[in-house]
DRENVOSE-192169 format. One record per residue: x, y, z of N, C-alpha, C in turn; residue number from 1. Coordinates in steps of 0.001 Angstrom, whole numbers. Layout:
rec n_xx X n_yy Y n_zz Z ca_xx X ca_yy Y ca_zz Z c_xx X c_yy Y c_zz Z n NUM
...
This chain:
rec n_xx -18693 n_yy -1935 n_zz -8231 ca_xx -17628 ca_yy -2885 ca_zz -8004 c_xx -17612 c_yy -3866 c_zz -9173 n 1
rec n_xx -16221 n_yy -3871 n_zz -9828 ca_xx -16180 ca_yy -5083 ca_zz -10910 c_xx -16388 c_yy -6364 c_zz -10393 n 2
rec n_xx -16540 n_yy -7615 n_zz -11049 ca_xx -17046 ca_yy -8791 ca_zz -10620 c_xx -15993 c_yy -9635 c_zz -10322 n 3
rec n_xx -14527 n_yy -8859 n_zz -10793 ca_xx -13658 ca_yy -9110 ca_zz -10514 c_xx -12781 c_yy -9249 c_zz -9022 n 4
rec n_xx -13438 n_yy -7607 n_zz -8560 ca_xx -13277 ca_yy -7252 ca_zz -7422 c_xx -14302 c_yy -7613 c_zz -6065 n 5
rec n_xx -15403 n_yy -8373 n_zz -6683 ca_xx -16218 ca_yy -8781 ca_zz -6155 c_xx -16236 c_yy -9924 c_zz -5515 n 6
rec n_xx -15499 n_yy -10457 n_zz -6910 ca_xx -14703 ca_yy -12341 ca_zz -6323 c_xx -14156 c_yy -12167 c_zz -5310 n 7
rec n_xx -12726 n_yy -11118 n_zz -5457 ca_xx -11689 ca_yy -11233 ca_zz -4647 c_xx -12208 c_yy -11000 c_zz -2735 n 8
rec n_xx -13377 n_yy -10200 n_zz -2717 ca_xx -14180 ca_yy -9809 ca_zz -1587 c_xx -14672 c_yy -10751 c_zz -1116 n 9
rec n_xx -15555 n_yy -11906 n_zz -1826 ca_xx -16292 ca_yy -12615 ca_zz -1244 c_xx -14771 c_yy -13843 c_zz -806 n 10
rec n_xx -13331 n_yy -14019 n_zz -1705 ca_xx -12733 ca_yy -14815 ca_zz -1027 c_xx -12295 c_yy -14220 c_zz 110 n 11
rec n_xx -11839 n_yy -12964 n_zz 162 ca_xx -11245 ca_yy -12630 ca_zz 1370 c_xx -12155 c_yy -12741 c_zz 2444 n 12
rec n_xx -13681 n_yy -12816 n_zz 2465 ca_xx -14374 ca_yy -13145 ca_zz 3825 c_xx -14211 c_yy -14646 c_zz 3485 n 13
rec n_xx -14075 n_yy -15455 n_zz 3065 ca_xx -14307 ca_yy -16482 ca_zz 3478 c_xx -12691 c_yy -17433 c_zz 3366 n 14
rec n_xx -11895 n_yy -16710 n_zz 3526 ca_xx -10241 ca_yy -17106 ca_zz 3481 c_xx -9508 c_yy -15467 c_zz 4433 n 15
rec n_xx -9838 n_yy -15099 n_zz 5418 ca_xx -9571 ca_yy -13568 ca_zz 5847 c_xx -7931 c_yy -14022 c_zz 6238 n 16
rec n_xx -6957 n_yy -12826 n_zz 5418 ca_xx -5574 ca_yy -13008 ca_zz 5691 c_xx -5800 c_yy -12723 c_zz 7470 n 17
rec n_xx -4161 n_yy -13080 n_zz 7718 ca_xx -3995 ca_yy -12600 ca_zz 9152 c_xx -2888 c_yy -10952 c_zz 8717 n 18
rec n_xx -2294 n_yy -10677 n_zz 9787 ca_xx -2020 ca_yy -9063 ca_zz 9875 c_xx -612 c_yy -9000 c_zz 8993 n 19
rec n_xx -159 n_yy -10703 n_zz 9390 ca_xx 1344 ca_yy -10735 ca_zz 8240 c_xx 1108 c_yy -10826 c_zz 6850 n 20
rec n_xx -105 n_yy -11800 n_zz 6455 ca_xx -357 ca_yy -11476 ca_zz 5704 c_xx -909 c_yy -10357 c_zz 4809 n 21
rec n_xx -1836 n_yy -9354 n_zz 5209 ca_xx -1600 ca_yy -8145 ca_zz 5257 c_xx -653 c_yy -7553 c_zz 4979 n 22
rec n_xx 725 n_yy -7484 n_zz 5232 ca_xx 1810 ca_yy -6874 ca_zz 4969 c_xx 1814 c_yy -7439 c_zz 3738 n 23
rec n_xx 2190 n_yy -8586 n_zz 3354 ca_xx 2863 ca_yy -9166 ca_zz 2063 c_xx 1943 c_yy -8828 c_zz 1252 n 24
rec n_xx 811 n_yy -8803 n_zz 1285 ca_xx -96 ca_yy -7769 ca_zz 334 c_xx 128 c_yy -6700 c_zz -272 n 25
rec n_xx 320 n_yy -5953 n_zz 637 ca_xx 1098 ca_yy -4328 ca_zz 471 c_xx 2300 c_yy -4602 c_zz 62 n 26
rec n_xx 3395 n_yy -5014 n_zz 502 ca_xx 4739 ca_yy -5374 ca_zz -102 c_xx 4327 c_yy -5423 c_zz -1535 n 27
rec n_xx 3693 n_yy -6940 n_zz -1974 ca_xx 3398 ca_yy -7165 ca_zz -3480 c_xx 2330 c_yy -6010 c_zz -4450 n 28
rec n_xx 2013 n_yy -5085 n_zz -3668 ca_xx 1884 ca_yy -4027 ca_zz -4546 c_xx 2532 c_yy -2747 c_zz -4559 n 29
rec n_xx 3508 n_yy -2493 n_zz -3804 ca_xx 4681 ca_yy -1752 ca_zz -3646 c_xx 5337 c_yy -2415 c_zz -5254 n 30
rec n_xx 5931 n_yy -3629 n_zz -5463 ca_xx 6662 ca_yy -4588 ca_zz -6321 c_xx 5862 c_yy -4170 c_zz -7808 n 31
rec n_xx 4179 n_yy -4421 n_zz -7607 ca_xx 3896 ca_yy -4224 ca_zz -8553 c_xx 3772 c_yy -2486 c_zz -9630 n 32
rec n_xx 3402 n_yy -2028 n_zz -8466 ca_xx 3543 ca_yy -390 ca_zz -8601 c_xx 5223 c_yy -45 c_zz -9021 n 33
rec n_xx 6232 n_yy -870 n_zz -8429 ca_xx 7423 ca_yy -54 ca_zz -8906 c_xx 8100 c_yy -1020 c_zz -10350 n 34
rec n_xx 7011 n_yy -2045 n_zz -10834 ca_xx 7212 ca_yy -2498 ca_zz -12040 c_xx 8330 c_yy -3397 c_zz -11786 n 35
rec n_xx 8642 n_yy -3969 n_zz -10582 ca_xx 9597 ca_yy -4995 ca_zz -10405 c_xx 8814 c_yy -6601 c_zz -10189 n 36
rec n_xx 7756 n_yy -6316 n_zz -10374 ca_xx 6500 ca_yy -7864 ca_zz -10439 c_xx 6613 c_yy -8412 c_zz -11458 n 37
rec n_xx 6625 n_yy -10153 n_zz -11587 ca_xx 7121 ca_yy -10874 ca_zz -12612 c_xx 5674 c_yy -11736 c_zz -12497 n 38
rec n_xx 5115 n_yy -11138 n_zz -12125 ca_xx 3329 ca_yy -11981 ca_zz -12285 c_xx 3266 c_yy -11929 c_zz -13478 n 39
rec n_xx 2297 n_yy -12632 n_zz -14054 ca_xx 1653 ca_yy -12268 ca_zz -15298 c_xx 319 c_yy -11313 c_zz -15170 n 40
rec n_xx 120 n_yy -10487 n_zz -16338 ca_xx -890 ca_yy -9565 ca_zz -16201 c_xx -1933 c_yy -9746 c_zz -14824 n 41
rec n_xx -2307 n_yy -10434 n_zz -15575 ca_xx -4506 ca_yy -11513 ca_zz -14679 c_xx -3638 c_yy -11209 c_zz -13183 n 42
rec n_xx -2688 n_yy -11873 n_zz -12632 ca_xx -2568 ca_yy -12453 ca_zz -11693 c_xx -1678 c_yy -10941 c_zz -10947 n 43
rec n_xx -1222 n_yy -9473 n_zz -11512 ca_xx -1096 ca_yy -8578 ca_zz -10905 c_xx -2085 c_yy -7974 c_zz -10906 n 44
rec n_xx -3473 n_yy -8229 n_zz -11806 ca_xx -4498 ca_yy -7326 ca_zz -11895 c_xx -5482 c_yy -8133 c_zz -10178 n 45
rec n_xx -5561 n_yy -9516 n_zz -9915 ca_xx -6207 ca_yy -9729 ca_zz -9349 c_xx -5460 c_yy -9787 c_zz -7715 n 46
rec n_xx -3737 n_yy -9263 n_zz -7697 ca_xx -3123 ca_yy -9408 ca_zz -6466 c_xx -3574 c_yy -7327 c_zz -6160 n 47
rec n_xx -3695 n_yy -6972 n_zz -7062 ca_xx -4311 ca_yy -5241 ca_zz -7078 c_xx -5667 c_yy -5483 c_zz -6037 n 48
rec n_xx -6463 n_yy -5918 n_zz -7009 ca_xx -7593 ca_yy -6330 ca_zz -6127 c_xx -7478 c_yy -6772 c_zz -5018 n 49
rec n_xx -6697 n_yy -7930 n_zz -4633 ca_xx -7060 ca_yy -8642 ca_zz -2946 c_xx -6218 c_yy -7270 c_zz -2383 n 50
rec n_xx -5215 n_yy -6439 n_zz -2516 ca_xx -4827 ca_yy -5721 ca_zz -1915 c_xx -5643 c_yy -4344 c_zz -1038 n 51
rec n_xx -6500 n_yy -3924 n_zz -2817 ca_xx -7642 ca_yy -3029 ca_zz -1918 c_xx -8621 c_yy -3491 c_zz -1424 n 52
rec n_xx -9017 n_yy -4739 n_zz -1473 ca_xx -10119 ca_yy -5722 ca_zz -342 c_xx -9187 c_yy -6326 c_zz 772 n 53
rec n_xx -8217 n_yy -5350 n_zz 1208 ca_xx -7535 ca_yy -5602 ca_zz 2452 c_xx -6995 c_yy -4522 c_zz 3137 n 54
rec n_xx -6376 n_yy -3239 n_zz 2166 ca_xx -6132 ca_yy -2477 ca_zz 2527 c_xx -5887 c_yy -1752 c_zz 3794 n 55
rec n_xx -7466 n_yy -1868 n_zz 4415 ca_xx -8019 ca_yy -1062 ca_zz 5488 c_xx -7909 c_yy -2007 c_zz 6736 n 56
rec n_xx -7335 n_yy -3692 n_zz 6542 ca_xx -7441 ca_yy -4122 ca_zz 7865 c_xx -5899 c_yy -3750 c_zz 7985 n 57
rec n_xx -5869 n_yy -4043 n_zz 9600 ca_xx -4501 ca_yy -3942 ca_zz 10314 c_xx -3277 c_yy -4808 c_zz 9678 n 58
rec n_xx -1861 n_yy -4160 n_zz 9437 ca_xx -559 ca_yy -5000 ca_zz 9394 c_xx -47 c_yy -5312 c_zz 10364 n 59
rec n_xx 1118 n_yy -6025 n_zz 10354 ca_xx 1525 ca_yy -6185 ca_zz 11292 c_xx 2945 c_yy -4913 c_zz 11572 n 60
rec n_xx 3402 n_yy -5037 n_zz 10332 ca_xx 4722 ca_yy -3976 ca_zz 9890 c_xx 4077 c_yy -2468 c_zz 9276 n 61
rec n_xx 3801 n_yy -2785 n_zz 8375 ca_xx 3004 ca_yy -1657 ca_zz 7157 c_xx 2181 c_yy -1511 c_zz 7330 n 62
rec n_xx 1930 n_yy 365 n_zz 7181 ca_xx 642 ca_yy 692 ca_zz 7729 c_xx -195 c_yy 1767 c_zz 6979 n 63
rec n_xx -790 n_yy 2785 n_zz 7367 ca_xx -641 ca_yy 3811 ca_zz 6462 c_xx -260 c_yy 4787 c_zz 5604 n 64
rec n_xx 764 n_yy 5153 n_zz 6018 ca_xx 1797 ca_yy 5862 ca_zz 5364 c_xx 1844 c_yy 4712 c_zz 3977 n 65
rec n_xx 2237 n_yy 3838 n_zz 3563 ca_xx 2441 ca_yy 3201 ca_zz 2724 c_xx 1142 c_yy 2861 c_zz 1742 n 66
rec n_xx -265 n_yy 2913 n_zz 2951 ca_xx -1245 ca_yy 2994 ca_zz 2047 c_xx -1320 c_yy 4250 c_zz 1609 n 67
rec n_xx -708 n_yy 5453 n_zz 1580 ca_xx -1200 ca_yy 6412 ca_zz 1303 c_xx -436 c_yy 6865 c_zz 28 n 68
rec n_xx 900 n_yy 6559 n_zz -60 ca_xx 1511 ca_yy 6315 ca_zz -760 c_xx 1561 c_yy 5354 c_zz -2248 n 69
rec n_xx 945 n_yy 4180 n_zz -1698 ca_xx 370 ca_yy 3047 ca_zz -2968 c_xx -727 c_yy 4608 c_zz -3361 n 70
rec n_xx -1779 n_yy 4697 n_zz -2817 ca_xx -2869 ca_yy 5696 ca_zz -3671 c_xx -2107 c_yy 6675 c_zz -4824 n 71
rec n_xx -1112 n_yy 7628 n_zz -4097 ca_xx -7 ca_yy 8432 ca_zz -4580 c_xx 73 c_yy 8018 c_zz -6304 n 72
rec n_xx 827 n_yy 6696 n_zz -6126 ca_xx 1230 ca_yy 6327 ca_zz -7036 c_xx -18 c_yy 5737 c_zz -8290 n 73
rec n_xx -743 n_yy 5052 n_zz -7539 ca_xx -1381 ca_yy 4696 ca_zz -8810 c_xx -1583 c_yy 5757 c_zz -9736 n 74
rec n_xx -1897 n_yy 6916 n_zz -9494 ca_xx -2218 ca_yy 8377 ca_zz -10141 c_xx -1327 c_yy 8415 c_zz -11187 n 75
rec n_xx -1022 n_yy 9514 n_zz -11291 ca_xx -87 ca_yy 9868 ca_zz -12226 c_xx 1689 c_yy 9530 c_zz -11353 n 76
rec n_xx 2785 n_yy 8939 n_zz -11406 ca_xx 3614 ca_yy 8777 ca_zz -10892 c_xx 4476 c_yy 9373 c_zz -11118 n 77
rec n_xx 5776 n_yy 10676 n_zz -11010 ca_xx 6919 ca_yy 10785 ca_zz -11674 c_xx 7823 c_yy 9686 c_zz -11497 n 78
rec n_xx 9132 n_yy 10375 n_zz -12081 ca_xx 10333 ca_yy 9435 ca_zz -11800 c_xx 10254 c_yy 9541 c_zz -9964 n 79
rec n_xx 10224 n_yy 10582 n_zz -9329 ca_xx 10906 ca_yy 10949 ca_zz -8224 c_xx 10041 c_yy 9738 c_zz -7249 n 80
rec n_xx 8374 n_yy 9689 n_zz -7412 ca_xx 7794 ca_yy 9084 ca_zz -6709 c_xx 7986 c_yy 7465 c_zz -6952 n 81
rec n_xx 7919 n_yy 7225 n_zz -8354 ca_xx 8254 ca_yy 5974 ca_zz -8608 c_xx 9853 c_yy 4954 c_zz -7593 n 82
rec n_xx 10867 n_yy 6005 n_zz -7739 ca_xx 11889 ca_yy 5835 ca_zz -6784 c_xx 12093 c_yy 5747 c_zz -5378 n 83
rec n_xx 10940 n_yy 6446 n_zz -4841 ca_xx 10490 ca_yy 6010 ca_zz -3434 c_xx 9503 c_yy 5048 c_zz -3113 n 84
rec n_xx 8644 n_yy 4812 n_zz -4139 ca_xx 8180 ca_yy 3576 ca_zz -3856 c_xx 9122 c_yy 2063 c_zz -4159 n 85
rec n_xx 9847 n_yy 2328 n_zz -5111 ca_xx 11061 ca_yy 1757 ca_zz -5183 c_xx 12031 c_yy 969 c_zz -3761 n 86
rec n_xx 12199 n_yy 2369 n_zz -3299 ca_xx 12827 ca_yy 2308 ca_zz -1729 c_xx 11897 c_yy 1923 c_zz -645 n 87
rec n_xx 10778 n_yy 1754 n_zz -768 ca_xx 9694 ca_yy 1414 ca_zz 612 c_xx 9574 c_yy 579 c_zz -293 n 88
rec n_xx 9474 n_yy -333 n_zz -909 ca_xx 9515 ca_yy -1477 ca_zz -1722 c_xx 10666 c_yy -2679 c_zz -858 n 89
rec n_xx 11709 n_yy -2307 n_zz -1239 ca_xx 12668 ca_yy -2903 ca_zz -688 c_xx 12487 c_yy -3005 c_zz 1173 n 90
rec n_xx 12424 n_yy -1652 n_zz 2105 ca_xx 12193 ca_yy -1861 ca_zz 3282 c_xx 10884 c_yy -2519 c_zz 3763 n 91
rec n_xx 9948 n_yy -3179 n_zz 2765 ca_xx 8910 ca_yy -3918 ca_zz 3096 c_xx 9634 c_yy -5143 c_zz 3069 n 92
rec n_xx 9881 n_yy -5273 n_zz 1760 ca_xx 10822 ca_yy -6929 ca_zz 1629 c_xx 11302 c_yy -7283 c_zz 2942 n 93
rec n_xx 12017 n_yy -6343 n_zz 3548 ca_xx 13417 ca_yy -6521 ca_zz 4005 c_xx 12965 c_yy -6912 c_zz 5404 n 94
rec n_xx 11573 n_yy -6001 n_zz 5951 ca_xx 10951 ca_yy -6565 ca_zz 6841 c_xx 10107 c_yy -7797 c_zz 7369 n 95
rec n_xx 9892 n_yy -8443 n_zz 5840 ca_xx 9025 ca_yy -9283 ca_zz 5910 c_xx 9784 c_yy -10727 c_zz 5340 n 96
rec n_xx 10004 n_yy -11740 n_zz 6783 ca_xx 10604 ca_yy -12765 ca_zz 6923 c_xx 10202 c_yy -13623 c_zz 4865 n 97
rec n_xx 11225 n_yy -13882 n_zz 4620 ca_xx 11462 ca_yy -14742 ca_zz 3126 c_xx 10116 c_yy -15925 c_zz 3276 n 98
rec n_xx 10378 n_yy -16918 n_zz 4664 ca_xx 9533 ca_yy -18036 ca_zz 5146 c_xx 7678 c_yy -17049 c_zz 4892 n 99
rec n_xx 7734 n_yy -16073 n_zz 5351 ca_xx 6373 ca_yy -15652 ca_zz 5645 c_xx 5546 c_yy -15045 c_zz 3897 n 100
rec n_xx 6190 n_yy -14465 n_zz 3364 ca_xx 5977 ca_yy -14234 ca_zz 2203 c_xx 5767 c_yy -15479 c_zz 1281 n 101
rec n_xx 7029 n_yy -16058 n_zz 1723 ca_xx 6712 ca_yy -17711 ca_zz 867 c_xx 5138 c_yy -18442 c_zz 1097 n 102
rec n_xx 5456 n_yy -18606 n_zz 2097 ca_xx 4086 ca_yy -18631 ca_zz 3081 c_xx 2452 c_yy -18553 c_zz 2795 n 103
rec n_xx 2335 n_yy -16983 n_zz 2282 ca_xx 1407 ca_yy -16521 ca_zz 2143 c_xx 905 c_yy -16503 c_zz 632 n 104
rec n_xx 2124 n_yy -16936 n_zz 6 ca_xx 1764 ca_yy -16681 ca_zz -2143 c_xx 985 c_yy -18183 c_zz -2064 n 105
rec n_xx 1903 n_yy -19382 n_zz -1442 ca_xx 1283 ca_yy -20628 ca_zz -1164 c_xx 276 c_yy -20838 c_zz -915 n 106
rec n_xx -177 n_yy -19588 n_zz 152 ca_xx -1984 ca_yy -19732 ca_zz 701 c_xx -2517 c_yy -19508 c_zz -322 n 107
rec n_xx -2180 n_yy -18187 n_zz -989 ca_xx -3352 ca_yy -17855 ca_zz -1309 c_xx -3698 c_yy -18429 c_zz -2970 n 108
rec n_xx -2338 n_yy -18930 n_zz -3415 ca_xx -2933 ca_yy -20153 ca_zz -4635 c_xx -3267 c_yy -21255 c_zz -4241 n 109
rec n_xx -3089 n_yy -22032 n_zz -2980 ca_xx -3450 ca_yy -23586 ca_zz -2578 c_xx -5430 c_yy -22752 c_zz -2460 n 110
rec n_xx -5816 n_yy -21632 n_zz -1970 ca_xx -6854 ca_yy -21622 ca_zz -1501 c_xx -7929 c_yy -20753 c_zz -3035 n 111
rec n_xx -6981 n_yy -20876 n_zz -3578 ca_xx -7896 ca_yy -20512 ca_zz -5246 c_xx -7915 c_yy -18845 c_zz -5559 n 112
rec n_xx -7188 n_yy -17989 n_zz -5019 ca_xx -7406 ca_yy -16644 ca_zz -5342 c_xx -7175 c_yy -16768 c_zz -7193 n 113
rec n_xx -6260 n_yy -17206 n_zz -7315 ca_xx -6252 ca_yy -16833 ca_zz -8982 c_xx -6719 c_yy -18173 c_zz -9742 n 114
rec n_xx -7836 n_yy -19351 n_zz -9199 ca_xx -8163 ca_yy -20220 ca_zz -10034 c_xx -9002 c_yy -19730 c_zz -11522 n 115
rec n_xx -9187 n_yy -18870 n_zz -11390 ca_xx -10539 ca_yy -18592 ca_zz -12948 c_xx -9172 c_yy -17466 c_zz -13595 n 116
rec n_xx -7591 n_yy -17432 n_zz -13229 ca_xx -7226 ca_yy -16977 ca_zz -14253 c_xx -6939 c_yy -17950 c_zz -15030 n 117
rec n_xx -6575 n_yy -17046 n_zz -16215 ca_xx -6225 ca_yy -18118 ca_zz -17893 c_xx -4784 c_yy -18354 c_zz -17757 n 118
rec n_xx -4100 n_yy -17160 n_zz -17171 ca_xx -2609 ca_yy -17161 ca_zz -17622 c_xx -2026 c_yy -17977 c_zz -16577 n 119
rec n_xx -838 n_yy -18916 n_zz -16725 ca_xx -177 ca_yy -19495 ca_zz -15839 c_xx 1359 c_yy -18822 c_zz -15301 n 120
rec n_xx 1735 n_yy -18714 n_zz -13880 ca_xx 3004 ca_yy -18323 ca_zz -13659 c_xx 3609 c_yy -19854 c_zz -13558 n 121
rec n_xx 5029 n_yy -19013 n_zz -14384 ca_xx 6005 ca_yy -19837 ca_zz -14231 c_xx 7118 c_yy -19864 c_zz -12627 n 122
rec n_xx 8072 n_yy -20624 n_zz -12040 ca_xx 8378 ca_yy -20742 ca_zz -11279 c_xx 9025 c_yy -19109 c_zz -10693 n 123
rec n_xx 9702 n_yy -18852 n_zz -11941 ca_xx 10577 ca_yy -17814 ca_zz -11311 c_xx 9485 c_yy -16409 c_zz -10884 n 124
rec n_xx 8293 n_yy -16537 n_zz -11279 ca_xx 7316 ca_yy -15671 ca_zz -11660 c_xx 6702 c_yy -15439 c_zz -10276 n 125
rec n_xx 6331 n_yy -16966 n_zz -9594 ca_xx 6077 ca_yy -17059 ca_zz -8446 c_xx 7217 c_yy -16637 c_zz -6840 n 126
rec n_xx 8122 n_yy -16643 n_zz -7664 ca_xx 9487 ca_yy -16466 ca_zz -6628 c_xx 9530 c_yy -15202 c_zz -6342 n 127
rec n_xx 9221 n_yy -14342 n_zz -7430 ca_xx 10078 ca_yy -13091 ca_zz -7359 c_xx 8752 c_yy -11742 c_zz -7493 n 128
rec n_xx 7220 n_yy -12465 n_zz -7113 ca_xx 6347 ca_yy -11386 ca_zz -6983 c_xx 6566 c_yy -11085 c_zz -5863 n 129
C-alpha cells in the first residue's frame, strides 16, 4: 500500500463517510474515469484513493455493478466503454441530490482529506468535480 493510500485509510477510519456519501465517491470517479473532472492532478489522484478505501462499504444508490465497471475501466478503456461510463456518469449525478454532493466535497476538505496536497482548486474546479 502507497503511503498515499495509507493516509487516505487511516482518514477514512477516523472521518468514516455515511452510505450517501459513498455514492458521491463513486459518482466522482465515474467523472474522473470519463475525463470530465476539473480537479487538479494531487486532488483526482487522492479522490482515486478515498474511493478504493471505500469502495466495498454500502451506497445508498450505487452499487456494484458500477464498482465493477469503474475496475473495467481503469484497464485498458475503448471508446465504447469510455461512453458508458460516460452515461452511468451522468445517471449517478442525476441521482445524487446537488445539496448532498455539495455537502460531502465540503466534508471532506473542511475535515483535511487533501491538506498535504501542493496544488490548489480553484472555484469552478471544486463545483464541477
Amino acid at each position: 500500500m502507497s503511503d498515499s493510500l495509507a493516509r487516505v485509510t487511516a482518514w477514512t477510519a477516523a472521518h468514516p463517510l455515511t452510505p450517501s456519501e459513498v455514492d458521491c465517491a463513486t459518482a466522482v470517479m465515474l467523472k474522473i474515469l470519463d475525463g470530465k473532472c476539473k480537479m487538479h492532478p494531487g486532488e483526482k489522484r487522492r479522490m482515486a484513493e478515498l474511493y478504493d478505501a471505500v469502495k466495498a462499504q454500502p451506497g445508498v444508490l450505487l452499487g456494484g455493478d458500477l464498482h465493477a465497471l469503474i475496475a473495467a475501466a481503469r484497464g485498458d478503456a475503448d471508446d465504447a466503454l469510455r461512453n458508458h461510463i460516460y452515461e452511468q456518469r451522468v445517471l449517478a449525478e442525476s441521482a445524487i441530490s446537488r445539496p448532498v454532493m455539495k455537502a460531502f466535497k465540503a466534508r471532506i476538505r473542511a475535515e483535511g482529506l487533501f491538506d498535504d496536497e501542493q496544488e490548489s482548486t480553484d472555484d469552478g474546479a471544486e463545483e464541477n468535480a
